[in-house]
C-alpha positions in Angstrom: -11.7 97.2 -23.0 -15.3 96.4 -24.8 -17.5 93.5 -23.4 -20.6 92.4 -25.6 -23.4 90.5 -23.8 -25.9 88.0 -26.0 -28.9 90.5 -24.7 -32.4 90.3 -24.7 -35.3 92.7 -22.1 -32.1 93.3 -20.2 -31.0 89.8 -19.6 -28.1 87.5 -20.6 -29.6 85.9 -24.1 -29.0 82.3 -23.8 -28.6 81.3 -27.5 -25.5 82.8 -28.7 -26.3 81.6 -32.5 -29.7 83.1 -32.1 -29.3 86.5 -30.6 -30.8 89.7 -32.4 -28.6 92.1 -30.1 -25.3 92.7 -28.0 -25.2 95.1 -25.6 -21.5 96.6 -25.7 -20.1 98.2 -22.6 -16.8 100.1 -22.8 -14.9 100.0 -19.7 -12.2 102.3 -18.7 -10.1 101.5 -15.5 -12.3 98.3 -14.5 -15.9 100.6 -14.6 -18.0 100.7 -17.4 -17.8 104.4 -18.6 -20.6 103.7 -21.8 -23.0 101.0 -23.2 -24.6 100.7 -26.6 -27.0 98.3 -28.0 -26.2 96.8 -31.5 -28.0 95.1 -33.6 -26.6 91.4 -35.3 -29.0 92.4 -38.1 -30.1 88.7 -38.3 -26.8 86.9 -39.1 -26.3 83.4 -37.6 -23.6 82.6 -35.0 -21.0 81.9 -38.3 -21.2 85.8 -38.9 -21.1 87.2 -35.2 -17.8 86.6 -34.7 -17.0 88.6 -37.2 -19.7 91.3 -36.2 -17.7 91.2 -33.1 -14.6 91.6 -34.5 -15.5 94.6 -36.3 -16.5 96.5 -32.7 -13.2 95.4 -31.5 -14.7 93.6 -28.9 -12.0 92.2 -26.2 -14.4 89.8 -24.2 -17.6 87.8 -25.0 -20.7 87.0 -22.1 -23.0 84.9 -22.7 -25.3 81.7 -22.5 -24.5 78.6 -24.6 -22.2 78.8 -27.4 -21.0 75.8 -29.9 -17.4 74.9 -30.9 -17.0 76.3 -34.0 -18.7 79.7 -32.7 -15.5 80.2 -29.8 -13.4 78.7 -32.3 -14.2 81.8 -34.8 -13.9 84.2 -32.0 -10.6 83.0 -30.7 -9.4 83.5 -34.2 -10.5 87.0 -33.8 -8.7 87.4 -30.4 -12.4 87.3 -28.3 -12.2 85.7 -24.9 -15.6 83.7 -24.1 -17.4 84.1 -20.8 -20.3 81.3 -21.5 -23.1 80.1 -18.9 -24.1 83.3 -17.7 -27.5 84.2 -16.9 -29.4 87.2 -15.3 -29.5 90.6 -15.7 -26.8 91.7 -17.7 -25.3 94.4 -16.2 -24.9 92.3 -13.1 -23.3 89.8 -15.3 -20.2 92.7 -16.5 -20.4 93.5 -12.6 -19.4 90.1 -11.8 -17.0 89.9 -14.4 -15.2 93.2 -13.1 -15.4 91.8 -9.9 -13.7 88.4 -10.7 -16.9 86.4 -10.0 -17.6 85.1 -13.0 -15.4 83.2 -15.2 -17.9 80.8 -17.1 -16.5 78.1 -19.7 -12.9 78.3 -20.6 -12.5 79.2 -24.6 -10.1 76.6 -25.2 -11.8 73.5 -23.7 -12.0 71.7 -26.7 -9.2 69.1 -26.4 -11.5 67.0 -24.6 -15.1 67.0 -26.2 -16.1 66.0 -29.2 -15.5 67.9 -32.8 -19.1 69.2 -33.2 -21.2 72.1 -32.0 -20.2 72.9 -28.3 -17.9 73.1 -25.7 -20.5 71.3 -24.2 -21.1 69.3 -27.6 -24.1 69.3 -29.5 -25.1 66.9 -32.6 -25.9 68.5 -35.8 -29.3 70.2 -35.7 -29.0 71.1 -32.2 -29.8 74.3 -31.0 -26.3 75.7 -28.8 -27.0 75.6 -25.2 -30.1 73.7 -24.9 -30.5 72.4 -21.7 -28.5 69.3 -21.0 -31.0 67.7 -18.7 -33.6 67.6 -21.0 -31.9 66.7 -24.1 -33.0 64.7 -27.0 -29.5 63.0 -27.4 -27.6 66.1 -28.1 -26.9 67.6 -24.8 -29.9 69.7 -24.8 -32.7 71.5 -25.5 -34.4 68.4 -27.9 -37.0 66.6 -26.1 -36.4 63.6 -23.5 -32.4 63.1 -22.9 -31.4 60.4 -24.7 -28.3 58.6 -23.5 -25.5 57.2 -25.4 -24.1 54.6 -23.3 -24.9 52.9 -20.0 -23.7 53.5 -16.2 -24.2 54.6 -13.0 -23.6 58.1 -14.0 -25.6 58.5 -17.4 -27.5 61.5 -16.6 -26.0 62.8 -14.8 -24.2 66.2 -13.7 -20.3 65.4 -13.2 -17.4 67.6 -12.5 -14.5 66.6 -12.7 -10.8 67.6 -12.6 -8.6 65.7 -15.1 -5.0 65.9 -16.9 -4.5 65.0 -20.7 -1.4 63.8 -22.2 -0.1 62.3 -25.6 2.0 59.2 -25.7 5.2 60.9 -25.0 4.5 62.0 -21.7 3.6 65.3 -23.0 0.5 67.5 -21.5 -2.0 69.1 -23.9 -4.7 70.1 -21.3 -5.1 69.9 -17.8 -8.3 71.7 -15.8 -6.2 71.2 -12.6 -3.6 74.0 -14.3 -6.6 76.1 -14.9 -7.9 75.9 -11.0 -11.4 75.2 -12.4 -12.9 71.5 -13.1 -14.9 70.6 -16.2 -18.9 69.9 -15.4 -21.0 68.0 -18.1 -24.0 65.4 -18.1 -22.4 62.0 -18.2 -23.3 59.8 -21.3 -25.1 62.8 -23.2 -22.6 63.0 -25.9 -21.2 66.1 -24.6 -17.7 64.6 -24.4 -15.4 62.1 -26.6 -16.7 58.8 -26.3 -13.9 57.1 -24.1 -13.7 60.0 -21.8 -17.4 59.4 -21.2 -17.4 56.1 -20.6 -14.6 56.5 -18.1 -16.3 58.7 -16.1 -19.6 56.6 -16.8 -18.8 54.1 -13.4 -16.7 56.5 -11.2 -17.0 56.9 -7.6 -16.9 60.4 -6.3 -13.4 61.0 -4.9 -11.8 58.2 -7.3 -9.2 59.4 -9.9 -8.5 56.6 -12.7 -5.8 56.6 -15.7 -7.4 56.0 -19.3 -6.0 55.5 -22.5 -7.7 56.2 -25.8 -7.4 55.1 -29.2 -8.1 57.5 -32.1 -11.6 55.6 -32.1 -12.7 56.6 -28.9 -11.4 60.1 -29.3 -11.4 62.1 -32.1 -11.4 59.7 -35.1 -9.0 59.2 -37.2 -8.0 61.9 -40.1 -10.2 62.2 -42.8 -8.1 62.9 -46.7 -11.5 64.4 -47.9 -11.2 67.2 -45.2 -7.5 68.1 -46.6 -8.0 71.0 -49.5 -5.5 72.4 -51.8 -6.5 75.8 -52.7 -4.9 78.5 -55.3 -3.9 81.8 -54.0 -6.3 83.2 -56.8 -9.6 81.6 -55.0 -8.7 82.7 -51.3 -7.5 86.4 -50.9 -4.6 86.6 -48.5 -3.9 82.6 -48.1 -0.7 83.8 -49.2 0.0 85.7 -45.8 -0.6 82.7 -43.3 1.6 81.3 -41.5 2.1 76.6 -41.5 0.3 76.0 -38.7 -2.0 79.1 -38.1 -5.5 78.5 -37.6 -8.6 80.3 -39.9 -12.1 80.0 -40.5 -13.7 79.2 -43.5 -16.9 79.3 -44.6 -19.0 76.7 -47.1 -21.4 77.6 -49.8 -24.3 77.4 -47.2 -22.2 80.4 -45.0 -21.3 77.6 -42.6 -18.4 78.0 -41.0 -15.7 75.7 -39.5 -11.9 75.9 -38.8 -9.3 75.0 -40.7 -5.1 74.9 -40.2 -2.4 75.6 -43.0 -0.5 72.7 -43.4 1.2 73.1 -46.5 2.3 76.5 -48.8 3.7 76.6 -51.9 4.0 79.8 -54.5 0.8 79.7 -55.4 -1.3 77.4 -53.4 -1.8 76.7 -49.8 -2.8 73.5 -48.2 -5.7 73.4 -45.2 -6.4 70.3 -43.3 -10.4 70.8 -41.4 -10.0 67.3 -39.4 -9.7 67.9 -35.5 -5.9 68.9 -34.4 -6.3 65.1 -32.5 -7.8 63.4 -35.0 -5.5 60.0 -35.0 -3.8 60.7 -31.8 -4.2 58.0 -29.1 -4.8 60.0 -26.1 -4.0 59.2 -22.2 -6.0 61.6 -19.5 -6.1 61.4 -15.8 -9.4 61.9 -14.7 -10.2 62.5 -10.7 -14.4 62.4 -10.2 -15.3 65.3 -8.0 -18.8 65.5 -7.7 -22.4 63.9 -9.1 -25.6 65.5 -8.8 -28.9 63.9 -9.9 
């Protein structure tokens, strides 16, 4: 197994989309046997993934990290460890050890389609600190909130079950033994979610239903491409329903999923997987702090 760590002066590098370095460790029946240091040579968190990749890296630690970033590397079959700081050897220590789990990869069925498990807004550097956020979740000046309650914030954790309309589950933290924190009314979660939460009492669990509006929006045609063969090398080997990454002509990347394949073109659709789904969630408040 490899682990890469966002590193920097022997510390956990908090920025994923910023780091200039990884160390590598290889382990070998759950001890680190080697460690190198590489280089990102400058490429911005679209590229690292695929850095990553290319080392055959099985698990990445690190700081912050935005949506699109842990989308890219669970294309590439990288499990993320985000929100660890420290030394980071003592960081792969703990992870060998079962002490540190972080952010779970696949926690974005209930924030917001933008930069973040942990959602930032566009310009926002990954991982800036929530608490002293400019309206982003962090790391932008004075937090700004976004809507109004006795929790706006502040830091909420809470344990919650989500479902579509048919009864059936897409998510559930209380499956994953770990509940979801966040700062209430930063923007770090879908609106309606949010405002939920926004009034809770500790202890309290309340049922919520969503419309597309409060969720994840509804579809957008303009985000639905139909490309030739000829203009994306290997199109013709996905799978309906398999999930890429793309890139734009600014070497932005974002996720797309074939919807559509004919014998020379394929069909991707880049709106959110919930984009127009009316959404139902359990949500239990466990804790507030500030």
């Amino acid at each position: 197994m490899k682990i890469a760590v966002t590193y920097e002066n022997e510390e956990v590098f908090q920025h994923f989309g910023k780091t200039e370095q990884f160390k590598v460790y290889t382990v070998e029946d759950n001890r680190v046997v080697s460690t190198i240091v590489l280089s990102s040579n400058g490429q911005g968190h679209g590229a690292l993934a695929g850095l990553l990749g290319e080392q055959n890296i099985d698990v990445l630690i690190c700081g912050g990290i935005g949506e699109h970033a842990r989308e890219a590397l669970a294309t590439a079959g990288i499990k993320v460890v985000a929100g660890a700081q420290g030394k980071a050897d003592a960081a792969v220590g703990d992870y060998l050890d079962g002490k540190l789990t972080g952010s779970d990869a696949s926690c974005d069925h209930h924030h917001e389609d933008g930069e973040g498990c942990g959602h930032h807004e566009e310009g926002c550097e990954e991982n800036c600190d929530p608490q002293s956020c400019g309206g982003c979740g962090g790391g932008c000046g004075g937090m700004q909130l976004v809507l109004d309650g006795k929790n706006a914030g502040k830091k909420c954790t809470v344990h919650y079950k989500g479902t579509f309309n048919d009864g059936t589950q897409f998510d559930s933290s209380y499956d994953r033994g770990q509940p979801l924190e966040f700062i209430c009314g930063a923007g770090m979660m879908i609106r309606g979610f949010d405002q939920a939460v926004a009034d809770m009492e500790v202890g309290e669990k309340v049922n919520v239903h969503l419309m597309p509006e409060e969720a994840y929006g509804m579809p957008n045609p303009a985000a639905i491409m139909k490309i030739p063969f000829t203009d994306l090398p290997g199109a013709e080997q996905l799978e309906i329903g398999e999930r890429v990454i793309l890139a734009d002509e600014y070497g932005r990347q974002f996720p797309v999923r074939a919807v559509e394949k004919d014998e020379t073109t394929i069909t991707l659709d880049a709106n959110h997987e919930m984009a127009g789904k009316e959404l139902n969630f359990l949500i239990e408040l466990v804790s507030v702090e500030g």
